[in-house]
C-alpha positions in Angstrom: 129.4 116.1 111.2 128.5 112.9 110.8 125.3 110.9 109.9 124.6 108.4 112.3 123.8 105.3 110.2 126.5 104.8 108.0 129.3 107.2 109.0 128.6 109.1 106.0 130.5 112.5 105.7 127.9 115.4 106.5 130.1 118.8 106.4 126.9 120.9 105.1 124.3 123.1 106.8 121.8 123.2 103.9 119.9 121.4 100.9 122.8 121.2 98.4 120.4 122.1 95.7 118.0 124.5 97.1 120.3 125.8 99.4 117.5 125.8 102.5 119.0 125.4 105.7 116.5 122.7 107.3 117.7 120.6 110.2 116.7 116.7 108.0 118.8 116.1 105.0 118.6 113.0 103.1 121.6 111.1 101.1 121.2 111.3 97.1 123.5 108.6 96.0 124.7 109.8 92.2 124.7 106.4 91.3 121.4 105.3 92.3 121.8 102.1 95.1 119.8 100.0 93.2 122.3 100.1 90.2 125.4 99.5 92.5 125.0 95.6 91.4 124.8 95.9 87.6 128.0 94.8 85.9 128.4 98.0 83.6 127.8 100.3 86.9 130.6 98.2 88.4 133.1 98.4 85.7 133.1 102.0 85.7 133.2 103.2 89.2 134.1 101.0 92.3 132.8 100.2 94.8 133.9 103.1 97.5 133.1 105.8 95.1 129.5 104.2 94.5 128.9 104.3 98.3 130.6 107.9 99.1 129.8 109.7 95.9 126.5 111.1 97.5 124.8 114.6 98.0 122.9 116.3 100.9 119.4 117.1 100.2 116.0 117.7 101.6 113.1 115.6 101.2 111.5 117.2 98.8 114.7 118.2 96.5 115.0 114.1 97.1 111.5 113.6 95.7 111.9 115.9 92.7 115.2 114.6 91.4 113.7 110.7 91.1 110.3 112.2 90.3 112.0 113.8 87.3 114.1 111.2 85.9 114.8 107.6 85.6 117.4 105.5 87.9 119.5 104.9 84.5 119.2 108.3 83.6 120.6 109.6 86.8 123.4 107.2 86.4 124.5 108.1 83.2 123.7 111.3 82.7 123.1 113.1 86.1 125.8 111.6 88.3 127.1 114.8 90.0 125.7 118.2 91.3 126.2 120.2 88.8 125.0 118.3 86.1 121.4 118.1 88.7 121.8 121.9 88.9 121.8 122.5 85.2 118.6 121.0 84.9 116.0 123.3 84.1 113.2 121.8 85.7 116.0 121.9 89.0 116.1 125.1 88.4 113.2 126.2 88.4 112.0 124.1 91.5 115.0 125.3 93.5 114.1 128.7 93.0 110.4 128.3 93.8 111.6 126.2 96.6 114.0 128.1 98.3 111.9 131.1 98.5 109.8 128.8 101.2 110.1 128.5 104.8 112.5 125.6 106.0 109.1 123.3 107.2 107.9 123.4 103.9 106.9 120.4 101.6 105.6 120.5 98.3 102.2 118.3 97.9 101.8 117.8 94.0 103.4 114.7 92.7 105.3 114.5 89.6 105.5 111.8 87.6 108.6 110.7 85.4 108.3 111.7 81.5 107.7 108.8 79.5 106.7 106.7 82.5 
């Protein structure tokens, strides 16, 4: 399957963390987009891995993973799906949240430590 908009591979059914099957997925890029332009970020990966190395995820897994951490921590520390897994805070939401129905969504906000 495809995604419309960019041609993106899409060849799962589910939230790649949470593992819900819901029918809306939303692109995680491991290296955040708004990095891509840095000149360290494009030193070490170019510029076809920045734009493909990307993960399936629902809204509110989305939401959680940038509510949790910073864009440079994300890049240089949580740049693939198992290191977002191992997380414990993941972990723990992804349990809570796969419990719940496919049209669920989370209201409470978090905010970023330190920010």
């Amino acid at each position: 399957m495809l995604d419309s908009e960019r041609n993106y591979p899409r060849d799962v059914d589910g939230c790649q963390l949470c593992r819900r099957e819901v029918s809306s997925l939303t692109r995680h890029h491991l290296i955040p987009k708004t990095l891509h332009g840095k000149k360290n970020i494009r030193r070490q990966y170019d510029r076809d891995y920045l734009n493909k190395a990307i993960v399936w995820v629902c809204r509110s897994c989305h939401s959680f993973i940038h509510g949790l951490k910073s864009e440079s921590e994300l890049a240089a520390h949580y740049n693939s799906l198992e290191s977002l897994r191992a997380l414990p805070e993941v972990q723990e939401f992804t349990q809570w949240l796969g419990s719940k129905p496919a049209g669920f969504s989370p209201k409470k906000k978090l905010r970023k430590k330190g920010g």
